[in-house]
C-alpha positions in Angstrom: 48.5 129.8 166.9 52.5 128.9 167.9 54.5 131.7 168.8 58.2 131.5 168.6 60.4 133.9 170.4 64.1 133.8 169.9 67.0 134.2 172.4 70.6 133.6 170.5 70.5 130.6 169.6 67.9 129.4 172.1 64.1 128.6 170.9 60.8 129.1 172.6 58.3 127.5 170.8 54.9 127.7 172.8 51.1 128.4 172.0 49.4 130.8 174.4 46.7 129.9 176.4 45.8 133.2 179.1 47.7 134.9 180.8 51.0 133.5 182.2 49.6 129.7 181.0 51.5 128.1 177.8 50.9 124.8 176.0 54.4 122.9 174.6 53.7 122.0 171.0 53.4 118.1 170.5 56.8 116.1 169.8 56.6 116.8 166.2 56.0 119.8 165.5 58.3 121.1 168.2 61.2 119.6 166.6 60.4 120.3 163.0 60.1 124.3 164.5 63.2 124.0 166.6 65.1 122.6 163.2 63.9 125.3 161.1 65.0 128.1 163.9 68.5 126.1 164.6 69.3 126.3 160.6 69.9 129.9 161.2 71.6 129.7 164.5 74.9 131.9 164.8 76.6 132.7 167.5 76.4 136.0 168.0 77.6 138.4 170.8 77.2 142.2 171.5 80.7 143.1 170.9 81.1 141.5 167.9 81.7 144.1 165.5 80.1 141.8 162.4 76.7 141.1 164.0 73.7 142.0 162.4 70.7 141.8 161.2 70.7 141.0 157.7 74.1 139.3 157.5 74.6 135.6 155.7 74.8 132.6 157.8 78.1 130.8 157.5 78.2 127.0 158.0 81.3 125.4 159.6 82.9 122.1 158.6 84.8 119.8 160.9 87.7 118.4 159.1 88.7 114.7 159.2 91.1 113.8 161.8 94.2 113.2 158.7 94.2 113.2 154.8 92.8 110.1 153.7 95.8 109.0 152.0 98.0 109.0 155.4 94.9 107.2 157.2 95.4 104.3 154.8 98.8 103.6 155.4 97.6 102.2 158.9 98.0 98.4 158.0 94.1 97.7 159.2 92.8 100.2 157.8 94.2 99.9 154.5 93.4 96.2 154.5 89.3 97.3 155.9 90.1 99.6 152.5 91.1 97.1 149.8 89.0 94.4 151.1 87.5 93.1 148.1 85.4 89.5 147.2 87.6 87.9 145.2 86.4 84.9 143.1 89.6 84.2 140.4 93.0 82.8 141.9 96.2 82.6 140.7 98.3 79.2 141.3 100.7 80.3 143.6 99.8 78.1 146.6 99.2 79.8 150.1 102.4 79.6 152.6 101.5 77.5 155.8 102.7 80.2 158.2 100.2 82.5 156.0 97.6 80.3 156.5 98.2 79.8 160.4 98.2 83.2 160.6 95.0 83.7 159.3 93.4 81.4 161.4 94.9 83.1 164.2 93.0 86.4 163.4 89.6 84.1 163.5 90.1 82.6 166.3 93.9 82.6 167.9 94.1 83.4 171.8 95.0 86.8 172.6 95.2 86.9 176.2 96.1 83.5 177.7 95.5 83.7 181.0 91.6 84.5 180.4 91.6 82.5 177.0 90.6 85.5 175.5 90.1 84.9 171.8 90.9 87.7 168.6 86.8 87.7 167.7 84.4 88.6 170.5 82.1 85.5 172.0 78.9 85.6 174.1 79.7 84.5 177.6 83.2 83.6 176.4 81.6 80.2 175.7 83.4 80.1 171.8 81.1 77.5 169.6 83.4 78.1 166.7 85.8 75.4 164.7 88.0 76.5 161.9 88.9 74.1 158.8 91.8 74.6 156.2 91.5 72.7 153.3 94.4 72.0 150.9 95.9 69.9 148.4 97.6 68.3 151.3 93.9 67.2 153.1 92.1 68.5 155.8 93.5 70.1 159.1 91.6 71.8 162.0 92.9 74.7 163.9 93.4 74.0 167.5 93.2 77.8 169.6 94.5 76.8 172.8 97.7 75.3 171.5 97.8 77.9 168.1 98.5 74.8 166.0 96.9 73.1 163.1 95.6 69.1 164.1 95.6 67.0 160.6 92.2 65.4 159.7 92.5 63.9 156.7 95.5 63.8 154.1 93.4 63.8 151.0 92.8 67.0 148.5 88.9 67.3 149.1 88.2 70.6 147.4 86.7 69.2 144.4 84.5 68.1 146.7 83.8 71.4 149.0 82.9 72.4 145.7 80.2 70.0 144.6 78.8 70.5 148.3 78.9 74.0 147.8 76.7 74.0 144.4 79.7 73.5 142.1 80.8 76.8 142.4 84.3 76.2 140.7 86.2 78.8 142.2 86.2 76.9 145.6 88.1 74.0 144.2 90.7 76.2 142.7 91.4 77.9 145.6 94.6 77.1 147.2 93.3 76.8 150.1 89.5 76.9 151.6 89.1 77.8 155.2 85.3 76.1 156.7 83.7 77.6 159.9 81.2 75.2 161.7 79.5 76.3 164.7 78.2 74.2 167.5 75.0 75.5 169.0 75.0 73.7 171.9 78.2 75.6 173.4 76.1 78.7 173.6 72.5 77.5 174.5 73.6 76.0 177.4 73.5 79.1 178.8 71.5 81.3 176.2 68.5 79.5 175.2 67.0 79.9 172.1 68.9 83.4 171.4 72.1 81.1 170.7 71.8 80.5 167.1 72.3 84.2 166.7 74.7 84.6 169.2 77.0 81.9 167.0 76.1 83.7 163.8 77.5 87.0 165.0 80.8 85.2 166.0 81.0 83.6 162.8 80.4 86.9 160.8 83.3 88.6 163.4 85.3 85.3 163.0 85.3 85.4 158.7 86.1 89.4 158.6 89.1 88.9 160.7 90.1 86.3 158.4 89.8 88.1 154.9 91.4 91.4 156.2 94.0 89.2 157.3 93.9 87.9 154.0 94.4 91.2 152.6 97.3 92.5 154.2 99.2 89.3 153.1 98.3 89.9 149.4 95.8 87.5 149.1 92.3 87.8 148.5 88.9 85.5 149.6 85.1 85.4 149.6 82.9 84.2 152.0 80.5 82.1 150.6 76.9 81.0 152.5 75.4 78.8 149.5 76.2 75.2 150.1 74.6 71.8 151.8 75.3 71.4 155.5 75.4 67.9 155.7 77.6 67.5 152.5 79.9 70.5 153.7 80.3 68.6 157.5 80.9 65.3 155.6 83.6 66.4 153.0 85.8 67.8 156.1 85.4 65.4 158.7 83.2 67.7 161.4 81.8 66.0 164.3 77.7 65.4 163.7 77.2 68.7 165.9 78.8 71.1 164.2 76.6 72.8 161.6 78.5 74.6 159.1 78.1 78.3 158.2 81.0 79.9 155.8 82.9 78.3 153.4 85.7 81.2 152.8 88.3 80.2 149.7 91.4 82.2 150.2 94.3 82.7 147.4 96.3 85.1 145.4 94.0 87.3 143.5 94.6 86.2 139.4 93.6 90.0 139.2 94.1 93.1 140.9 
């Protein structure tokens, strides 16, 4: 039979076995007894004038660090709040600087002497290329010199579309960011763990971007549903880069 002998709020839990000699409860049962005597646990010390035997338990709450409302006004945190997937765009196109900024958050250089990117990278190796695509072509965004390098001058997002199961909204986006990944940056040094390695960066890489999105008014979705090879031809990509978000970025037709 368990015995439990209380000290304050310290538990004994033990089973008898002779004199002097005790056997610990297994794992279980010791912490489903010790949660059990903790529920009732208040501090209580001689001189306090309210102790006693019979009195009711009272539970403290620890309050947030600042009403929600003032929390939010923090530019990330009220862009992590509004973040939304947003699928219906209004014309307005997206400014270039906007744009360039955005790919900044995915990927821009934060520390130049290291080469320290804004998205975390295993080993630092950075597998990652960024695409936007707009009515005025194809561009891909260059991290070391935080500039945009023109691929093709056509308006392809008709086609981004079809590659990415004619899901309509792509093609009406003003503009269509593509992140590719090239596997080989990171096995080289990871093995076989790379692919997920890359995937993480990309998932960092595409948050950055749509809560940058956010706090310039405009609203994206990351999309995963679309042909590689169609996706890699449509924007030009080298034949190792395997692409894994699609992310079409504009000004949300609704709020």
């Amino acid at each position: 039979m368990w015995e439990y002998k209380w000290h304050g709020c310290v538990a004994n839990l033990y089973a008898p076995l002779g004199e002097g000699v005790y056997e610990m409860p297994d794992r279980r049962t010791f912490l489903l007894a010790l949660a059990v005597l903790l529920s009732g646990c208040v501090s209580r010390g001689d001189d306090d004038p309210g102790a006693g035997g019979g009195g009711e338990t009272t539970v403290g709450t620890v309050a947030p660090s600042g009403p929600r409302e003032a929390r939010a006004t923090d530019a990330l945190l009220g862009a992590i709040e509004r973040r939304r997937s947003v699928r219906e765009f209004a014309a307005d196109p997206v400014e270039s600087e906007d744009i360039a900024l955005m790919m900044w958050a995915a990927q821009g250089v934060t520390a130049p002497a290291s080469g320290f990117r804004a998205v975390p990278s295993a080993g630092a190796l950075y597998p990652l290329e960024l695409y936007a695509v707009t009515a005025q072509g194809v561009s891909r965004y260059v991290p070391d010199r935080d500039e945009l390098r023109e691929i093709s001058g056509d308006d392809v997002r008709r086609a981004l579309s079809a590659a990415a199961l004619a899901q309509m909204f792509i093609a009406e986006a003003p503009v269509v960011f593509v992140i590719t990944g090239v596997y080989a940056r990171t096995a080289a040094k990871y093995g076989r763990r790379a692919e997920r390695y890359v995937h993480l960066e990309a998932g960092h890489a595409a948050q950055n971007l749509l809560l940058a999105a956010v706090h310039l008014g405009l609203g994206g979705v990351p999309v995963g549903a679309f042909a590689d090879g169609a996706v890699r031809r449509v924007i030009g990509a080298a034949e190792d880069e395997t692409p894994l978000y699609v992310i079409p970025v504009g000004t949300p037709a609704r709020l």
